[in-house]
RODO-2510 file (C-alpha; in nm, 4 decimals, decimal comma):
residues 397
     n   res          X          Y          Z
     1     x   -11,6528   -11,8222   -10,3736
     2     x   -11,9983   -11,9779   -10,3490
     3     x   -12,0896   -11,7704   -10,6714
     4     x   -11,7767   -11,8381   -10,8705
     5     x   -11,8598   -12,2227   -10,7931
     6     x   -12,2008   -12,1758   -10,9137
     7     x   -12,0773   -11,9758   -11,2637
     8     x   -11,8655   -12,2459   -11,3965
     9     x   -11,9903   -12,4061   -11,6934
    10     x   -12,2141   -12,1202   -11,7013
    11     x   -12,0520   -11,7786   -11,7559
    12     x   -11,7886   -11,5605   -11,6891
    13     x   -11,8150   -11,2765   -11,3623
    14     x   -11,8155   -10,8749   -11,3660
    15     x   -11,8831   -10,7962   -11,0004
    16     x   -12,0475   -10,4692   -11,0094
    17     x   -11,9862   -10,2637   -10,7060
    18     x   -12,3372   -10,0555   -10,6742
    19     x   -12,4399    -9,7307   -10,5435
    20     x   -12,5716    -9,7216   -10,2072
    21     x   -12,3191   -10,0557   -10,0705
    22     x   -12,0992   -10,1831    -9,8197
    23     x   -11,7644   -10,0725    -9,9211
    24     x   -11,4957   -10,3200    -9,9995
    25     x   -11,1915   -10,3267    -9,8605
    26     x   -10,8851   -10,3100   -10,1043
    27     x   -10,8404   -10,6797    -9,9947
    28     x   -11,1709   -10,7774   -10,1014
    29     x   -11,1533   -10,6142   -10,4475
    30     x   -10,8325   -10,8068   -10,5133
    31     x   -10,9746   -11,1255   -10,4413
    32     x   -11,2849   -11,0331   -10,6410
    33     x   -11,0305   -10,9368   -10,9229
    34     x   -10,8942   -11,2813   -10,9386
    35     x   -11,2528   -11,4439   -10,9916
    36     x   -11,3737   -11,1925   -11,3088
    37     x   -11,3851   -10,8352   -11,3739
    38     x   -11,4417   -10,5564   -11,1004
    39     x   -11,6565   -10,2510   -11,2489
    40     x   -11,6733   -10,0244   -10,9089
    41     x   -11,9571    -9,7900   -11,0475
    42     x   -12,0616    -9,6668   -10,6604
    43     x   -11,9957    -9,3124   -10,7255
    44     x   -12,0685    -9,2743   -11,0776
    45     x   -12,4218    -9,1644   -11,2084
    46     x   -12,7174    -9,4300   -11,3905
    47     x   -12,5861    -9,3147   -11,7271
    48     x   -12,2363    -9,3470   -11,6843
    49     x   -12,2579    -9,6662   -11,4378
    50     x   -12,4481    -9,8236   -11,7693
    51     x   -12,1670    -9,7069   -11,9665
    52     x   -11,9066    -9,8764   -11,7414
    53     x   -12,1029   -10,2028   -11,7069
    54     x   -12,2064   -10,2151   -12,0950
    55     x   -11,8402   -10,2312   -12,1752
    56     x   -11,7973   -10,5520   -12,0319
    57     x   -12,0692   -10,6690   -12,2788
    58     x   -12,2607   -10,8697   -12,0340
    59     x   -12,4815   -11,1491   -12,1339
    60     x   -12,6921   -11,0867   -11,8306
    61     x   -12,7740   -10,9579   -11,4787
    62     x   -12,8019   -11,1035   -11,1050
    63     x   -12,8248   -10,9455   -10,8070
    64     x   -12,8659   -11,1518   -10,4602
    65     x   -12,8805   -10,9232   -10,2229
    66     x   -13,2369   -10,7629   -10,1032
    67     x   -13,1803   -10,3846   -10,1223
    68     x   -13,0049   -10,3743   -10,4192
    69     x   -13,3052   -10,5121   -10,6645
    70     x   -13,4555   -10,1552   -10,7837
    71     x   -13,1240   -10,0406   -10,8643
    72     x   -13,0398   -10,3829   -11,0513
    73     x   -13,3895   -10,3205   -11,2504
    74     x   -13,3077    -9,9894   -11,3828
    75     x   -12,9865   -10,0730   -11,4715
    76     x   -13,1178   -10,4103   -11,6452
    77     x   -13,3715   -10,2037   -11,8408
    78     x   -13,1019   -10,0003   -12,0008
    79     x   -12,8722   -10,2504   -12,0464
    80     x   -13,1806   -10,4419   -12,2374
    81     x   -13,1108   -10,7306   -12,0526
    82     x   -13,3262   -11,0045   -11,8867
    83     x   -13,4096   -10,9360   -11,4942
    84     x   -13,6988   -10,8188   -11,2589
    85     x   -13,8797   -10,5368   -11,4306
    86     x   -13,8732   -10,2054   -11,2296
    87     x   -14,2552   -10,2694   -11,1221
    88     x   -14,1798   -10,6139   -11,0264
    89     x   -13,8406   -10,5020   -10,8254
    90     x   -14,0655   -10,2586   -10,6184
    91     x   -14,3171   -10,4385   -10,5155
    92     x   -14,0135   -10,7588   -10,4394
    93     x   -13,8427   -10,4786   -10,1967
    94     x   -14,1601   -10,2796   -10,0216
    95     x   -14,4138   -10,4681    -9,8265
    96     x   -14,6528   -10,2192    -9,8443
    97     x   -14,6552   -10,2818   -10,2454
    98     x   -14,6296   -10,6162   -10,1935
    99     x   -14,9738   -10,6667    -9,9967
   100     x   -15,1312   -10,4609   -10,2335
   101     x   -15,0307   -10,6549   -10,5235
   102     x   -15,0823   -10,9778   -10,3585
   103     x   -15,4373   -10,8820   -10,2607
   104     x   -15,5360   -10,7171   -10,6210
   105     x   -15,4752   -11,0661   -10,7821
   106     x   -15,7306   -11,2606   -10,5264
   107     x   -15,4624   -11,3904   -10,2677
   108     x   -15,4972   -11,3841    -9,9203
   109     x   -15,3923   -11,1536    -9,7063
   110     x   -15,4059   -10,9738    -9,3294
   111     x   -15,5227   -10,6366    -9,2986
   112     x   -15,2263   -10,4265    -9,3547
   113     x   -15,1918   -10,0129    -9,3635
   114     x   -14,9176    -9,7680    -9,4486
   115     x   -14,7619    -9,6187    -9,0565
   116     x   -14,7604    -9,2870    -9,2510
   117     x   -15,1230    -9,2735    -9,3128
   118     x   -15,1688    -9,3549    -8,9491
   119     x   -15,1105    -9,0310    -8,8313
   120     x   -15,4877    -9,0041    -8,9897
   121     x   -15,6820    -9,0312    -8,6487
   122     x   -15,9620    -9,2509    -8,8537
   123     x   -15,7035    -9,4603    -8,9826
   124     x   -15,5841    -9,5369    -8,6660
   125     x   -15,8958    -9,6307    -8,5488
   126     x   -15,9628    -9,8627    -8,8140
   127     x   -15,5838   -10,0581    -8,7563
   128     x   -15,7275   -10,0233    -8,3518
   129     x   -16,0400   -10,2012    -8,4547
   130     x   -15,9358   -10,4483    -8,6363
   131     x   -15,7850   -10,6503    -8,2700
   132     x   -15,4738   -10,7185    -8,1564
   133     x   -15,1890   -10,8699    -8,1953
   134     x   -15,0424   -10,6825    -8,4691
   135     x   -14,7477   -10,6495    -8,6824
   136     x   -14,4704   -10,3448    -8,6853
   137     x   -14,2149   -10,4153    -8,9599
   138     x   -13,9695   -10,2038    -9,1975
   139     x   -14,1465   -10,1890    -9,5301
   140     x   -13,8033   -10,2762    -9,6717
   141     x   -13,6130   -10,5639    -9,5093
   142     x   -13,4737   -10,8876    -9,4588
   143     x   -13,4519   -11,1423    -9,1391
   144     x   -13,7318   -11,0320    -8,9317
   145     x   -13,4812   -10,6940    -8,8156
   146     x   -13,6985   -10,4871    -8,6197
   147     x   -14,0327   -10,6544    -8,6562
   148     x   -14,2567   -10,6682    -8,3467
   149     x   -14,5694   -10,7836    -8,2159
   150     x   -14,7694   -10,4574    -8,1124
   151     x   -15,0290   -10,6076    -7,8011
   152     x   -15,2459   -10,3093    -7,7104
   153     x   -15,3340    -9,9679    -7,8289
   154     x   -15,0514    -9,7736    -7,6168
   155     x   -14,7983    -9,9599    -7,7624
   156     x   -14,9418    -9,9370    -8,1373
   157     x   -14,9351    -9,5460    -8,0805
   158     x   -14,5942    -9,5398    -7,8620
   159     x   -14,4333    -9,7462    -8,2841
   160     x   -14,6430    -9,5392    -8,4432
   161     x   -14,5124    -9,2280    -8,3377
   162     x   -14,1448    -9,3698    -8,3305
   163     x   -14,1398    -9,5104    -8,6803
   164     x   -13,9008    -9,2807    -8,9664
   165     x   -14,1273    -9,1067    -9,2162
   166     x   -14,1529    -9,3459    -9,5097
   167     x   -13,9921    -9,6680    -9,3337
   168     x   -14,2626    -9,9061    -9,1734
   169     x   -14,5993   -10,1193    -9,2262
   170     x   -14,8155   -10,1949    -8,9969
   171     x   -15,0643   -10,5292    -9,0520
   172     x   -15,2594   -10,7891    -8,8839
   173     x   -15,1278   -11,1255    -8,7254
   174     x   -15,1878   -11,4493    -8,9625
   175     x   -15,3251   -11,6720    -8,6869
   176     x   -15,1879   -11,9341    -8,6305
   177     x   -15,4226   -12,3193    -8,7452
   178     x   -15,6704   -12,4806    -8,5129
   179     x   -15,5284   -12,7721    -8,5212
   180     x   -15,2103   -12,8321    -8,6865
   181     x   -15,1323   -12,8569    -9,0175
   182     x   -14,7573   -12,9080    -9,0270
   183     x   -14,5879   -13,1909    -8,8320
   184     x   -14,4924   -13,1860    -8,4878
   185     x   -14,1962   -12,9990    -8,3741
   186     x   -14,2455   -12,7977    -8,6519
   187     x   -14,3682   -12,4105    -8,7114
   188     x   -14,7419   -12,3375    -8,9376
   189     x   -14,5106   -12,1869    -9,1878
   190     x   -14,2901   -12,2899    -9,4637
   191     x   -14,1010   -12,1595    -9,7589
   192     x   -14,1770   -12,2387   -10,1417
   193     x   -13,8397   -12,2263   -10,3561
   194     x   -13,9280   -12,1337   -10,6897
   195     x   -13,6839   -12,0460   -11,0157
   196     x   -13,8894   -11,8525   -11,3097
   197     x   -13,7832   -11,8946   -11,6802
   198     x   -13,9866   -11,6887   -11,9778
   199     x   -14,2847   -11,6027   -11,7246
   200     x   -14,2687   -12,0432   -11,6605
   201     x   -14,2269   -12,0679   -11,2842
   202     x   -14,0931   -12,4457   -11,1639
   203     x   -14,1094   -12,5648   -10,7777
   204     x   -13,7801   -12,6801   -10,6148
   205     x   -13,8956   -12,7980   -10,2876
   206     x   -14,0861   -12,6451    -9,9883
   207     x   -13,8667   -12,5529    -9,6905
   208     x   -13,9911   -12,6224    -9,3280
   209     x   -13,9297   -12,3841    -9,0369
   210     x   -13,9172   -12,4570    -8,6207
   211     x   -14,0922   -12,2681    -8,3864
   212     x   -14,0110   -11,8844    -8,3868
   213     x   -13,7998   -11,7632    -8,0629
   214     x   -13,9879   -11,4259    -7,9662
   215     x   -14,0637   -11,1939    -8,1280
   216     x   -14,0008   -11,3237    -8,4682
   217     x   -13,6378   -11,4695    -8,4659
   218     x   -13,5918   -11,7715    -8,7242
   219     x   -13,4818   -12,1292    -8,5582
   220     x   -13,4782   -12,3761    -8,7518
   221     x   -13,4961   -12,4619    -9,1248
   222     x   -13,5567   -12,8659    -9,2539
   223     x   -13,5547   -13,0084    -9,6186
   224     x   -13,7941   -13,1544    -9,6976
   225     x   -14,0749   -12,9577    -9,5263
   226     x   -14,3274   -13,1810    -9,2819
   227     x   -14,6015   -13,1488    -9,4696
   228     x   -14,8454   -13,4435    -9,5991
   229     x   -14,8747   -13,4001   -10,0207
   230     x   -15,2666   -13,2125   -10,0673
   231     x   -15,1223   -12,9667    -9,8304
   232     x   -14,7461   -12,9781   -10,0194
   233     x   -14,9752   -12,9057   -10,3265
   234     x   -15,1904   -12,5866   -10,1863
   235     x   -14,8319   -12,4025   -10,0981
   236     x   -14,6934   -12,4507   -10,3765
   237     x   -15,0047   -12,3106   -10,5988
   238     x   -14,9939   -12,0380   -10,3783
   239     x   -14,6171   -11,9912   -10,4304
   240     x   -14,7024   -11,9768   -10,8037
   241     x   -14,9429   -11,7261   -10,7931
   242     x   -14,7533   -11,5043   -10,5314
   243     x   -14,5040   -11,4896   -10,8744
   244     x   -14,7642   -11,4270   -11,0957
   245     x   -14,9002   -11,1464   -10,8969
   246     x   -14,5906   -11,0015   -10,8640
   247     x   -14,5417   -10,9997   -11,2232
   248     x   -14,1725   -11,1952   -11,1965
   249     x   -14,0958   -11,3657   -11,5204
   250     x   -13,7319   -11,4263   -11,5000
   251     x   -13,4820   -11,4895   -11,1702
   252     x   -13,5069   -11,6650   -10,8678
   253     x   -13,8009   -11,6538   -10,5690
   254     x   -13,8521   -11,7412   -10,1812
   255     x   -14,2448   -11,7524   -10,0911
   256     x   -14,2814   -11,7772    -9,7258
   257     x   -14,6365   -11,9192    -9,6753
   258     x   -14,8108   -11,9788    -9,3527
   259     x   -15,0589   -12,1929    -9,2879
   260     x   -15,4330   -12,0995    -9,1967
   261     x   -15,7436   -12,2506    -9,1695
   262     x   -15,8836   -12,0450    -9,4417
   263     x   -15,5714   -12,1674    -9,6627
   264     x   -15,2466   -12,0641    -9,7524
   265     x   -15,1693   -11,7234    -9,6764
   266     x   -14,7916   -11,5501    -9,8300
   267     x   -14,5989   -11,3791    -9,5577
   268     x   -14,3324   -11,2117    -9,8197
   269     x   -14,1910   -11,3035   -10,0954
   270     x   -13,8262   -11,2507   -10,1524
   271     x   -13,6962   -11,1479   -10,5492
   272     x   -13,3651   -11,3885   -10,5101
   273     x   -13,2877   -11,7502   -10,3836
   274     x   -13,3375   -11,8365   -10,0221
   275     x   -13,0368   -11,7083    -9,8701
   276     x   -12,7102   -11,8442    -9,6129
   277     x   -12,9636   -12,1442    -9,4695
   278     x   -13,2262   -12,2585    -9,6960
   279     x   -12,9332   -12,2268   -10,0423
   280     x   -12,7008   -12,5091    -9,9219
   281     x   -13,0155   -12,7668    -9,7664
   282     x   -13,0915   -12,7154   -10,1276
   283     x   -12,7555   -12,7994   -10,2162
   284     x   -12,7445   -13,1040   -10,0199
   285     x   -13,1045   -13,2424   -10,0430
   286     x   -13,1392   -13,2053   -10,4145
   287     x   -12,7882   -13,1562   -10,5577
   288     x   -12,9664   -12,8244   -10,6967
   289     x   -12,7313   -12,4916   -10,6918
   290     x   -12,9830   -12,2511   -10,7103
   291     x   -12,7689   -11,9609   -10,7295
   292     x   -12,6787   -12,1670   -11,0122
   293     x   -12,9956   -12,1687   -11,1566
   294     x   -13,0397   -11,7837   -11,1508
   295     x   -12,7107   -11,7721   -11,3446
   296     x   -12,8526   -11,9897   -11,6180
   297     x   -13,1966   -11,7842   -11,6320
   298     x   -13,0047   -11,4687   -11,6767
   299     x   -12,7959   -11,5543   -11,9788
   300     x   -13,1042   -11,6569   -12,1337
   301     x   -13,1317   -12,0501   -12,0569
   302     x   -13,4830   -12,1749   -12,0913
   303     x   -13,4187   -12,3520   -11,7291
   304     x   -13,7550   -12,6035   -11,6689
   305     x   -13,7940   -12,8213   -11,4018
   306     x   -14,0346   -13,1183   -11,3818
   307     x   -14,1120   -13,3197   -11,0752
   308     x   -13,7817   -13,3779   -10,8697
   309     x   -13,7057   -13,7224   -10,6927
   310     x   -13,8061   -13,6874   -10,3435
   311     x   -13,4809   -13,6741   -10,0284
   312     x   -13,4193   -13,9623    -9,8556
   313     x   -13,3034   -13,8039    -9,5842
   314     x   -13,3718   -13,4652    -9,4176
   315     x   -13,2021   -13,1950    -9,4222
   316     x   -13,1389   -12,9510    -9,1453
   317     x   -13,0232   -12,6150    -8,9911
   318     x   -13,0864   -12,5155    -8,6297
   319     x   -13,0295   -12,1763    -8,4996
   320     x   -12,9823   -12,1626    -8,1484
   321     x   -13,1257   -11,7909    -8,0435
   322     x   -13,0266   -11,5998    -7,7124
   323     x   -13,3220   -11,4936    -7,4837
   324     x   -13,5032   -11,2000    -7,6293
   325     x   -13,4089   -10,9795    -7,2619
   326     x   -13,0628   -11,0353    -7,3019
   327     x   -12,8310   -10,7313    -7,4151
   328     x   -12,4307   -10,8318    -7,4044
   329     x   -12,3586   -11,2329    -7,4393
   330     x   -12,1196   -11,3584    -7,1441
   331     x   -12,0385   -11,7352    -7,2453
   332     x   -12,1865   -11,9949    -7,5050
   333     x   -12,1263   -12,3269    -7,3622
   334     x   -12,1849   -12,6841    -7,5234
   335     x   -12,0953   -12,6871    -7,8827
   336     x   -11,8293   -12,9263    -7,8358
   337     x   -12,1005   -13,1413    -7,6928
   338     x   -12,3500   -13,0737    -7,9929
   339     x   -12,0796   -13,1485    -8,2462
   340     x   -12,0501   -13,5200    -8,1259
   341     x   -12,4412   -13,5909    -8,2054
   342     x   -12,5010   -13,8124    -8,4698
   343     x   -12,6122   -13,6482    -8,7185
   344     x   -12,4528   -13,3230    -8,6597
   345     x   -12,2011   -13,2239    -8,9304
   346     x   -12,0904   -12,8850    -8,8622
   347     x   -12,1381   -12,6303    -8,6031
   348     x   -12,1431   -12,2633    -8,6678
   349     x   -12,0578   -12,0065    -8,3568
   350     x   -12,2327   -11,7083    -8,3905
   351     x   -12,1978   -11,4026    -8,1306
   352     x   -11,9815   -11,5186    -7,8731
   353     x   -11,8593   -11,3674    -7,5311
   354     x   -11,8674   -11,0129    -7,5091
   355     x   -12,0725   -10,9057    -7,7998
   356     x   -12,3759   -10,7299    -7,8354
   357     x   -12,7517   -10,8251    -7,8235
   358     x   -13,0459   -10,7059    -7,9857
   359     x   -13,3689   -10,8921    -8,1358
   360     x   -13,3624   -10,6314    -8,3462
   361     x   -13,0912   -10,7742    -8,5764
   362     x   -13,3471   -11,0504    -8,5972
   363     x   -13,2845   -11,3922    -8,7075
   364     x   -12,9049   -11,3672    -8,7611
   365     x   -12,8658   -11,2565    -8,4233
   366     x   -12,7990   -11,6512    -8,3486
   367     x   -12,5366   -11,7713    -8,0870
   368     x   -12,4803   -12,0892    -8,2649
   369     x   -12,5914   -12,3006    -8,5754
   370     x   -12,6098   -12,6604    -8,6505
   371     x   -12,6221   -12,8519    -8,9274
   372     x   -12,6741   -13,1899    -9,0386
   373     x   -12,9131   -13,4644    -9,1861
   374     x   -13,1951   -13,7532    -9,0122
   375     x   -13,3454   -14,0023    -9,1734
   376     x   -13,6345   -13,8546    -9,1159
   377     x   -13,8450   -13,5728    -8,9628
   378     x   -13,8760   -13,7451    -8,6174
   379     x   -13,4957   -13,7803    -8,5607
   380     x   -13,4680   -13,4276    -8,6862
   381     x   -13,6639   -13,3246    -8,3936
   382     x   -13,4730   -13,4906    -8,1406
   383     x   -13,1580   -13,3633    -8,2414
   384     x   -13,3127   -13,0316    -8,2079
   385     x   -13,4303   -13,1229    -7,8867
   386     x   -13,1031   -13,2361    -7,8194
   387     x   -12,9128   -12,9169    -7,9518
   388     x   -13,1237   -12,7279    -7,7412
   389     x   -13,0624   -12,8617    -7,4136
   390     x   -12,6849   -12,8845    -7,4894
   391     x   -12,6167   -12,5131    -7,5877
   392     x   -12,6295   -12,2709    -7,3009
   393     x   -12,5812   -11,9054    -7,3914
   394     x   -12,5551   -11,6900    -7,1166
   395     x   -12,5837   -11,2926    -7,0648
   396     x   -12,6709   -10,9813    -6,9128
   397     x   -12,9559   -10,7986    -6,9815
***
C-alpha cells in the first residue's frame, strides 16, 4: 500500500515477482492484482523473464528490497532502462566490494579482509595483528543479522572456521570519538539520506541513531540528527562521495557514517531508501516520500533538491531490544503505560510471549517500537529514557 501511495501522480505498477523470493500467497497476488499488473517471472529464465516484463512496456525499474538489486541490474540493462548498473549493484549488495571501492576512491576505511582468504595462515596473522575488537558480518545483508564483535584470537579462529564458503567479511572496529561528537543520548553514528538524478546526488536529511544494544542491534532512530552544522556538513560530503565511489547515478541511497576523530568514516551504504524506520520520519519531518522520489528518478524525472527548510520538531522511533542472553520471550509488560507519554503516537509490539530469540535476527528482533515527535532533541531523550524504564520484556535464556 505504502508503494501504491507513493506511485500516484507518478506512474502506473507491474509488480514483478523475481527469482530467488519469498513466495506469495494466492491472497497476496490478488491484492497485488488490484493495485497494477502482476508479471510472476520466478521460474522463468533472464531471457524470457525480460520478455514477460518488456510486454508491459515499462517506463522504468525499482527495486527496494536488498538482495534483489543484481538481479534488478541485469534485468534493467536489457530492458535499456534507467537503474543501478550491474557494477554499481555489486558492490551496493557485497561488503567486501564495497570496502574496496570505498577505499580505491580515497575514503576512509577499517582494515577489512575476505574470511575465505583467511584460511591463508599469513593472512590470519595479519587480521590477528591488526588488534582487537573486530568485526564478523555476512558480506551480503541487512539489519546487523549475524554480525559480531570477535574479542580475542580463539574466537576469531572458532568464526573463522564456522563461516559458509563465500558468505562473510571480516574487518576492524571504527572506534568510537574521544570526546563526543554527536549530542548526548545519542550514538557516534548517523545516516545520510541521499536521492541521485543523472549522476546529481541531493541530501535529504541526516538521520540520528541511539546507543546500540549488544552486539550491534539498532535502538533508536531521530529526525533531525544531533549534530551541530560543520559536522552536518562533513557527513554529508562523505555521503556524496560514498555515491560517487560507488558509481550510483540514478535511484535512491542510505550512507551510514560514523563518526571518528580522523573524520567521517562510511559503515555501508545501502542501494535503496532507508527502510520501515528512517522512510516514514522522513515522511513526517519533511513531508518527503522518498519511495516517492525513487519512482520519479526511474521514469526519467530530473528530481533536484536544494536546501530543505529545517524540522521544527523531532522526529522519533525507539526500538525497545530484549537482552542479548535471552532465547524464548515470556511477557512484554508496559506499553499501555508508554502509549500515554506525551509525545508518543503509536506503539508497535514486536515479538511477544512465547516467541523466539536470537541477536542474530539483529535489529528487527525488537519487542516493541515507539514512535512520536519532541520539540526538540532533549525531550526526545527523556521519552526514551522514559520508554525504557516503562517496557519490561521478560524471558528465558
Amino acid at each position: 500500500m505504502r508503494f501504491a501511495e507513493a506511485a500516484e501522480g507518478v506512474c502506473s505498477l507491474v509488480w514483478v515477482i523475481p527469482p530467488h523470493g519469498a513466495r506469495e500467497d494466492r491472497a497476496t497476488l490478488r491484492f497485488l492484482g488490484r493495485l497494477g499488473d502482476v508479471v510472476d517471472v520466478a521460474a522463468k529464465s533472464p531471457a524470457d523473464a525480460v520478455t514477460a516484463i518488456r510486454a508491459q512496456a515499462p517506463d522504468g525499474i525499482v527495486c527496494f528490497v536488498d538482495k534483489h538489486l543484481r538481479w534488478t541490474a541485469e534485468a534493467a540493462e536489457m530492458l535499456d532502462l534507467a537503474f543501478h548498473s550491474r557494477a554499481t549493484a555489486d558492490r551496493l549488495t557485497d561488503k567486501l566490494a564495497q570496502r574496496t571501492a570505498l577505499r580505491d576512491h580515497g575514503l576512509r576505511t577499517p582494515g577489512f579482509w575476505n574470511v575465505d582468504e583467511l584460511a591463508e595462515e599469513s593472512v590470519l596473522r595479519g587480521a590477528i595483528d591488526s588488534g582487537f575488537p573486530l568485526v564478523l558480518k555476512p558480506r551480503s545483508g541487512t539489519s546487523s543479522r549475524d554480525t559480531e564483535s570477535i574479542g580475542d584470537e580463539d574466537q576469531l579462529r572458532a568464526g573463522v572456521a564456522a563461516s559458509e564458503p563465500g558468505r562473510m567479511l571480516l574487518e576492524g572496529y571504527i572506534p568510537d570519538p574521544t570526546t563526543p561528537q554527536t549530542g548526548a543520548g545519542s550514538a557516534p553514528y548517523v545516516s545520510v539520506e541521499l536521492v541521485v538524478s543523472r549522476s546529481i546526488v541531493s541530501v535529504l536529511g541526516i538521520t540520528g541513531r541511539t546507543p546500540l544494544a549488544p552486539p550491534f542491534r539498532e535502538t533508536g532512530f531521530l529526525f533531525p540528527a544531533d549534530v551541530p552544522p560543520e559536522l552536518a556538513d562533513q557527513l554529508a560530503a562523505t555521503g556524496v562521495d560514498a555515491a560517487v565511489a560507488l558509481g550510483v547515478s540514478d535511484g535512491a541511497l542510505h550512507v551510514e557514517i560514523k563518526c571518528t576523530d580522523d573524520g567521517p568514516v562510511v559503515i555501508e551504504v545501502n542501494g535503496r531508501p532507508g527502510g520501515h524506520a528512517v522512510h516514514p520520519l522522513l515522511r513526517r519531518a519533511l513531508g518527503i516520500d522518498t519511495v516517492r522520489l525513487a519512482m520519479r528518478v526511474a521514469v526519467g524525472e530530473d528530481v533536484v533538491l536544494g536546501a530543505l527548510p529545517s524540522p521544527d520538531e523531532v522526529v522519533f522511533r525507539f526500538d525497545v531490544q530484549p537482552d542479548v542472553g535471552l532465547r524464548t520471550i515470556t511477557a512484554v509488560e508496559g506499553l499501555d503505560v508508554v502509549v500515554q507519554i506525551p509525545g508518543v503516537e503509536q506503539v508497535i509490539q514486536g515479538l511477544g510471549p512465547g516467541d523466539a530469540f536470537s541477536w542474530r535476527n539483529g535489529t528487527l528482533g525488537y519487542a516493541a517500537a515507539v514512535l512520536g515527535a519532541a520539540p526538540d532533541h532533549q525531550a526526545a531523550r527523556r521519552i526514551r529514557n522514559e520508554v525504557l524504564e516503562r517496557v519490561v520484556i521478560s524471558g528465558m535464556p
